[in-house]
N, C-alpha and C positions, 0 to 999 in steps of 0.2 A: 442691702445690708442693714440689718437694724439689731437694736440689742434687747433684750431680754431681761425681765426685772430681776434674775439668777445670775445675769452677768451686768460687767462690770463698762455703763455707758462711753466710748470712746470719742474723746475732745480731742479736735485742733484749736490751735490758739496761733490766732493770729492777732499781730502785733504783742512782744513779750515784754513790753512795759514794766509800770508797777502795777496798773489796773490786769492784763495781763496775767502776770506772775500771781497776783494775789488772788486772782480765779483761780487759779493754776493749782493753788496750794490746797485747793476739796480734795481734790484726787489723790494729794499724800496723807492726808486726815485719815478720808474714806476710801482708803482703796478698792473696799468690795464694790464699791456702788461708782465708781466713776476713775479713768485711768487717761493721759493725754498722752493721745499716741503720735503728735505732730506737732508742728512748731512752723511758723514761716515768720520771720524778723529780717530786717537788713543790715539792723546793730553786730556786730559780730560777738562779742562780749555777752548780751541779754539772749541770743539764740543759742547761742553754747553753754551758757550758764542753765537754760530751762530742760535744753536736749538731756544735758548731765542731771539733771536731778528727778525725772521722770524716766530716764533710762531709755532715751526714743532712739526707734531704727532711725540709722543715717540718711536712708533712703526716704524717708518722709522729715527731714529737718533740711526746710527752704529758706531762701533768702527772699523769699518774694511770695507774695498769698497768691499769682497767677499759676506760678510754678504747682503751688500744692494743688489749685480746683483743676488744671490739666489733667491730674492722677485718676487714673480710676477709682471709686470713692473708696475713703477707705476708713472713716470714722463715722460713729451716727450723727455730732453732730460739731458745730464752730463755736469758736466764743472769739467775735471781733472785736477786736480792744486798740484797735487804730486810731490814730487822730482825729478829731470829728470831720475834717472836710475829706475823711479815707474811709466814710462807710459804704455811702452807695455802691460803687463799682461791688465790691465783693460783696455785699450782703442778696445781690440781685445774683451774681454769678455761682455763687454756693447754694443760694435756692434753689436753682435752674436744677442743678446738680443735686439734689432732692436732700442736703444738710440741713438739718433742725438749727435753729440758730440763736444765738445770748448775743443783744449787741450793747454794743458800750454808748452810755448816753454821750449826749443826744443823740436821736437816730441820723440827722444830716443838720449841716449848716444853712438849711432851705426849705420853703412848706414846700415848694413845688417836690424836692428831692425825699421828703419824709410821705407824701404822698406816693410815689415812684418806689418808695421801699415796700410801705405797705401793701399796695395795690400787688408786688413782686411775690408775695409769700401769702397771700391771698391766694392766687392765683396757682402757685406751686404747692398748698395745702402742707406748708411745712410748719412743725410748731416754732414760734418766732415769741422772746421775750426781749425787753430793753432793760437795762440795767438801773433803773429808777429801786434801788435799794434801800430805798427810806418806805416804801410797803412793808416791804418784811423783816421789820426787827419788831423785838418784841414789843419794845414802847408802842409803835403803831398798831398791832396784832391785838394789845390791852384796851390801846385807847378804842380802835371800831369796836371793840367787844363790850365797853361800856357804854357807849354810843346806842350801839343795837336796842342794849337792855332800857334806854330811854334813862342815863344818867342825866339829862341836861334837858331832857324832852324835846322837842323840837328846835335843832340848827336855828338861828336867828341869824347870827356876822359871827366869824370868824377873824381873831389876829394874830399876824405870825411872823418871830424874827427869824430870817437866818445871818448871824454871825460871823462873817467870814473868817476873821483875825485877822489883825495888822498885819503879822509876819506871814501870814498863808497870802496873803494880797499879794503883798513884794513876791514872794516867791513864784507863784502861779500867775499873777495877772499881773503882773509890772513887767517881772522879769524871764517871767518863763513861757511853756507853750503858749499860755492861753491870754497874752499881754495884746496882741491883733489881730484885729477885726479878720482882715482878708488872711490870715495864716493860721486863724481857727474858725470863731465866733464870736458873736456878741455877746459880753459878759452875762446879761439873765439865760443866756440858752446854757452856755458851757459851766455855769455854773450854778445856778437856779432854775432848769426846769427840773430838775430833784423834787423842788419846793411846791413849785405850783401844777405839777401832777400829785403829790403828796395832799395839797388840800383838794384838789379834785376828788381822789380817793376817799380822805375826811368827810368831804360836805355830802356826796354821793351822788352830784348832782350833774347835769352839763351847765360850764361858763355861758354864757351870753354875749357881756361882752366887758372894757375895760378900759380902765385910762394909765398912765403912769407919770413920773416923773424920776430924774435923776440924769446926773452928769459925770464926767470924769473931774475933779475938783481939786485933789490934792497931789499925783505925784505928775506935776508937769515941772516943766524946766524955770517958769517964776517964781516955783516954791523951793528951789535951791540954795540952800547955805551961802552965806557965803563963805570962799574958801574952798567948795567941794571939789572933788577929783571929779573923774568919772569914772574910775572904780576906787571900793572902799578900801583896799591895801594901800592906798596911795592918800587917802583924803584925812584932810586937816582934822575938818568937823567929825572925823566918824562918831570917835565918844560920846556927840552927846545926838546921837542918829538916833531912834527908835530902830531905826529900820535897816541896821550894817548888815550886810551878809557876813563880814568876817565877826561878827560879834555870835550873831544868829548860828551862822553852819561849823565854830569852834567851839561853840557849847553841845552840839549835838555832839560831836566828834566825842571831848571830852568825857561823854555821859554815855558813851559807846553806844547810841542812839543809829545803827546803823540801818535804820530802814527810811520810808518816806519820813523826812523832803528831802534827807543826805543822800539817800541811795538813788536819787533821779541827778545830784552834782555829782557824784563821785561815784565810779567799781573798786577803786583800795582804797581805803578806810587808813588813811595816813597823813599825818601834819602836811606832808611834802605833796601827796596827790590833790588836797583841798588847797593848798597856795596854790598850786597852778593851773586851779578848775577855777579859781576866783582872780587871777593873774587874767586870763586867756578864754576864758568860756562868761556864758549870759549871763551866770548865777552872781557875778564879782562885781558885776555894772549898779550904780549910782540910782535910785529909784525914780532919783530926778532927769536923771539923762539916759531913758530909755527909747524904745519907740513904742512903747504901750500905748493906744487907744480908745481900751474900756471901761467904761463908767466906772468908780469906787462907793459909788452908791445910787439903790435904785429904789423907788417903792413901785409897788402896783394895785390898784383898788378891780377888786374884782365884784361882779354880778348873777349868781348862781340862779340857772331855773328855780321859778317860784319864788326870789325876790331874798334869794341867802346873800347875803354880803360878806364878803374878806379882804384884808389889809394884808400885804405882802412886802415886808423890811429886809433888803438886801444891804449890808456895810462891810466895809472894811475895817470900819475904826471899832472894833471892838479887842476883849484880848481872848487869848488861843484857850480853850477848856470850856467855855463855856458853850453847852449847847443850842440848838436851834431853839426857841422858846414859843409857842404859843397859849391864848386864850380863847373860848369854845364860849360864846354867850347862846341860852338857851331861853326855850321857857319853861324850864321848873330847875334849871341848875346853870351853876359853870363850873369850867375845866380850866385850869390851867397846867401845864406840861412843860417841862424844862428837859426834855428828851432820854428822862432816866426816870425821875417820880411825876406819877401826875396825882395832882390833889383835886378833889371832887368837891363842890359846893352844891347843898341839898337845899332848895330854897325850902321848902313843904316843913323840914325837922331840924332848917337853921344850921347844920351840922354839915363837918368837912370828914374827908379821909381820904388817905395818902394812899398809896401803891408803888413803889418800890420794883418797879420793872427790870432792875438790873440783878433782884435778886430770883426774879425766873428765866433770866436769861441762857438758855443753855443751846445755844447757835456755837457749831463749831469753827468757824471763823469773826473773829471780831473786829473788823473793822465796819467802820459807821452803824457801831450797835450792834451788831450783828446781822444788818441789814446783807454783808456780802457772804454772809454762810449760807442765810435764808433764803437768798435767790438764785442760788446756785444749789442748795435744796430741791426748790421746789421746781427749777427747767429741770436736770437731773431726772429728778421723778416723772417729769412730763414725756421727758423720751424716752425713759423706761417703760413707761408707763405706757404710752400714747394718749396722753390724756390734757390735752393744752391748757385744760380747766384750771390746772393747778400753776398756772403763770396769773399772777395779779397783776401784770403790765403787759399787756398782749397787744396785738397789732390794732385795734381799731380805735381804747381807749388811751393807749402810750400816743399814737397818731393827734387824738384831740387834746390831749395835755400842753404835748408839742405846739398842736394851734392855736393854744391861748397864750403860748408863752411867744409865737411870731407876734399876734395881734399885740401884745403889750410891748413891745417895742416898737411896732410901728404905731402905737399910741406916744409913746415917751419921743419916738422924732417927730411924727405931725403935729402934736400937740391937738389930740384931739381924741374923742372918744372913739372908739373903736368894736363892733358887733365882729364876733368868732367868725359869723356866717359869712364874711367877707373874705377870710383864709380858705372856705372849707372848699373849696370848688378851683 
């Protein structure tokens, strides 16, 4: 069963998250070009909420992605959107089953496992993308296009923040899935190899090899108010908290802000549903008094074939809006990029000029830039198409991305320098 560029590509979606669902949403965009004919969740809420809005036969809306790869096939391809230590198993048994597949970063919680995927869809010749959505927005599309044309002339080092936000920390890495080690990942995997597959892509080059540093430093239980509860409906100190959940998820409410981060606490959208998602659920708990494990800041120094150097800034202490930000040193220019305008510096004619990327933006979904319209574009078209060319994060290069971001953490705990070529085997 496959589909035809006249017809409209058939998704499953597994896990209907927010990553999930926000896939989900091409297909109500562009109906002509892509339609989700299947659903597997164990949420009851988030599977009935997607089955209703794509109008899917009952008969293909499971409670389990084993239930659905059982079936005789019946879509061209998957989009696994499971928790990161939930991709192997089905990313290998939907290949088997000859599904095209869009996986949700990171590909596994393990080089052994991300090797095991790869090798899996290799092998079954199926088109396989990872959801590394920071290739395809436009900011990136601009910035390699002026790169190509020799704006900067030859890559020299490369520097790069990425910005967490305070309140995205608490939410996601204190308090939410991605707060332990063993119950997801390690913080540069689950939330920065985005980053350094991104300057991979940038530099053009393959890593070598890499050192890091960073620790978990600010939300442990020594840095505790005193006076704190251990959740913030109950605590003395909240007011003067940066970090209250009830200060945070009642202004989203207020500001009828009902998508991510409120829409992963709460399904009704009510003063009464949020007291007692913050009463009773993970999202209400003390930032101090969690069981969070992962770093809140990390850098990584990278080594690019041929002797390209980059500096990689992971924090949480920054505030929410501002984007990832890097600088491009060359030899006939630099680049600097705030993930909307990049400004060019012409050493040869002295002279800068701006670019405004957000005013060519025309990605029909807009989250992270437009990065998640544009990779669900370009898989889309690849299984239409049969044409894998048109995936920028494909199985061999998302794979080495992946094993420079293993090696940099087992750099940042040995404390010591770390060669790729030690992951790759």
């Amino acid at each position: 069963m496959s589909s035809s560029p006249t017809q409209p590509v058939r998704l499953l979606i597994v896990g209907a998250g927010d990553r999930g669902t926000g896939y989900a949403k091409y297909a109500e965009i562009c109906p002509d070009k892509a339609a989700v004919v299947g659903v597997a969740e164990p949420r009851d809420f988030q599977r009935t909420q997607l089955a209703r809005m794509h109008d899917i036969q009952q008969a293909q809306v499971f409670t389990d992605w084993k239930q659905a790869v059982a079936q005789p096939k019946f879509a061209d391809a998957v989009i696994i959107a499971t928790q990161d230590g939930m991709h192997l198993e089905p990313a290998i048994a939907f290949a088997k089953k000859g599904y095209h597949i869009l996986l949700e970063k990171p590909m596994a919680p393990s080089a052994a496992d991300c090797r095991t995927i790869e090798a899996a869809v290799r092998k079954q010749g199926v088109i396989f993308g990872v959801c590394h959505v920071l290739r395809y927005t436009t900011y990136t599309k601009e910035l390699k296009r002026l790169l190509a044309e020799g704006a900067v002339g030859e890559i020299v080092t490369v520097d790069h923040v990425e910005p967490v936000g305070y309140w995205h920390q608490a939410h996601s890495f204190v308090r939410g899935n991605w707060r332990n080690e063993k119950e997801s990942s390690f913080m540069l995997l689950a939330k920065s190899c985005h980053d350094l597959d991104w300057l991979r892509h940038v530099v053009g080059r393959p890593c070598e090899r890499v050192s890091s540093f960073g620790r978990l430093t600010h939300f442990k239980p020594e840095n505790r108010p005193a006076g704190a509860a251990d959740r913030c409906l109950d605590c003395a100190a909240e007011g003067d908290c940066p970090y209250s959940a009830k200060r945070l998820y009642s202004k989203f409410l207020a500001d009828k802000k009902h998508g991510w981060p409120l829409s992963v606490v709460i399904n009704e959208f009510t003063p009464e549903a949020l007291e007692k998602a913050l009463r009773e659920g993970p999202y209400g708990r003390c930032v101090y008094a969690c069981d969070n494990d992962v770093v809140d800041h990390q850098v990584v120094n990278l080594e690019f074939q041929g002797g390209v150097t980059a500096t990689f800034t992971m924090t949480a202490f920054s505030h929410m809006g501002c984007g990832r930000a890097t600088r491009i040193f060359g030899t006939r220019g630099e680049i600097y990029g705030d993930s909307a305008v990049i400004t060019v510096h012409d050493f040869l004619t002295n002279t800068k000029r701006e670019i405004d990327t957000r005013k060519l933006d025309t990605s029909v979904l807009g989250g992270h830039g437009g990065g998640d319209g544009g990779i669900m574009e370009s898989f889309v078209d690849a299984v239409a198409t049969n044409d894998p060319s048109k995936i920028l994060s494909g199985p061999a290069e998302t794979l080495e991305s992946h094993l420079m971001v293993f090696a940099a953490e087992k750099a940042r705990r040995e404390k010591r320098l770390v060669e790729i070529a030690e992951l790759a085997k």
